[in-house]
N, C-alpha and C positions, 0 to 999 in steps of 0.2 A: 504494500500500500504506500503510495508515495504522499497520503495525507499525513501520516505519521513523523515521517523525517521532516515533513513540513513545515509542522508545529513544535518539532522541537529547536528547529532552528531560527524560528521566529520569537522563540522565546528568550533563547540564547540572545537574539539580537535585541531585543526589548529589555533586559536584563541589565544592561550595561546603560549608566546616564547619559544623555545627550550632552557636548560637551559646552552649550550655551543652553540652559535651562531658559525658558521665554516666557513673557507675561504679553502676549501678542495686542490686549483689547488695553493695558493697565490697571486692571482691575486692582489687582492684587498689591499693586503699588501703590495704588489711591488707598484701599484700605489700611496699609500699615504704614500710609501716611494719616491717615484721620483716626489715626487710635483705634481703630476695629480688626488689626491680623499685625502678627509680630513679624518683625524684617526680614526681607530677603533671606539675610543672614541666618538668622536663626533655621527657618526652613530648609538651606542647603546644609547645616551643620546635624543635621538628623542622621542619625545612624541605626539600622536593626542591630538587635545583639548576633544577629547570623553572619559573624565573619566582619562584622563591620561594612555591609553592605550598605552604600550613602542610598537616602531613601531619596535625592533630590530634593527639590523644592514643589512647593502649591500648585505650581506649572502642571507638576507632573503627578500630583495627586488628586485625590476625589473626595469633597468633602461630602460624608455618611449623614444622611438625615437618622434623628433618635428612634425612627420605625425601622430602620435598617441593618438595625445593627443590635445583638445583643452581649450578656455573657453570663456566666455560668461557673460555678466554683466546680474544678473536677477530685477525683478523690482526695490528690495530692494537696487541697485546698489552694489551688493555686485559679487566678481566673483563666475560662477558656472562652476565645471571644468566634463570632461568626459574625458576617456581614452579608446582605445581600446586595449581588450585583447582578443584573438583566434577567432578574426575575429566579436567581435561583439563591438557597442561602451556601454559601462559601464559608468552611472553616479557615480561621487563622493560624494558621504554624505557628506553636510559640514562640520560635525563632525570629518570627516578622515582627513581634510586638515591641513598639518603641517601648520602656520604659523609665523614661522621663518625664516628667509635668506637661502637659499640656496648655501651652501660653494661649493656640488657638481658641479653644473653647469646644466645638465640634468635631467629633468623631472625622478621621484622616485616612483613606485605604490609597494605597500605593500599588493597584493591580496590573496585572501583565497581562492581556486580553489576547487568544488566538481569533486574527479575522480569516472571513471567509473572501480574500482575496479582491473584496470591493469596498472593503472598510467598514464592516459591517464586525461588531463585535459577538461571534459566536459562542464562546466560552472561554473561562479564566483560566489561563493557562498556572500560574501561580501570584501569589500577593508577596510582593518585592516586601511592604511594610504596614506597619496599623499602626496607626495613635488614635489610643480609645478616647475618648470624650470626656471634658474635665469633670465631668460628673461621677467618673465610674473609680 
C-alpha cells in the first residue's frame, strides 16, 4: 500500500518546525500586544518533555475550546488528557504534555494532521504537544 509510507512521511515532515514560524493575519501579535496572549517569545520557548521536542509557537498550534478537550486521573494518579480534533476524540501521549503554567489561558494542541493530498485534514497523525488549560 503506498498510503502507508505516505503518511509516515508526511508526518516525518510535519514533525520538524518551520524555520520562520508566521503570524500571517497579526492576530497573534495584536493580542500579546493588548495584554490578551503572552509573546512570541514565550510561545516559541515551549518545549514537550519528549526529547525536548520545541512545540513552536501559536502559529502552529490550535487553541482547544473547554468542550474539546478533557482529562482524567489514571491509576498512577497522574492526569490523562484527550482532545478532540475533526470530530474524533484523540488521546494525548504523556510525553506531549507541556508541563508548565499556562500564561495563555486556553487549552493549546500542537497536532500533526495526515491530509488526503488536497489539504483536507483526514486524521491525526500524532500530537507534537498539549498545554492543558489554566484551569486544569
Amino acid at each position: 500500500m503506498i498510503m502507508r509510507p505516505l503518511l509516515f512521511i508526511l508526518a516525518v515532515l510535519a514533525a520538524a518546525c518551520p524555520a520562520l514560524a508566521h503570524d500571517p493575519s497579526g492576530y497573534w501579535a495584536r493580542e500579546a500586544q493588548a495584554g490578551r496572549a503572552p509573546p512570541a517569545e514565550w510561545w516559541k520557548s515551549l518545549h514537550a518533555p519528549n526529547g525536548g521536542i520545541p512545540c513552536c509557537d501559536i502559529a502552529d498550534g490550535q487553541r482547544v475550546e473547554d468542550v474539546d478537550w478533557d482529562t482524567q486521573r489514571g491509576e498512577d494518579g497522574k492526569p490523562r488528557y484527550r482532545v478532540r480534533l475533526i470530530g474524533k476524540w484523540i488521546d494525548v501521549p504523556d510525553d506531549a504534555v507541556i508541563d508548565e503554567p499556562n500564561r495563555y489561558g486556553p487549552a493549546v494542541v500542537w497536532p500533526v494532521f495526515a491530509d488526503d493530498g488536497e489539504g483536507h485534514h483526514v486524521a491525526v497523525a500524532f500530537i507534537r504537544c498539549f498545554l492543558p488549560g489554566a484551569g486544569a
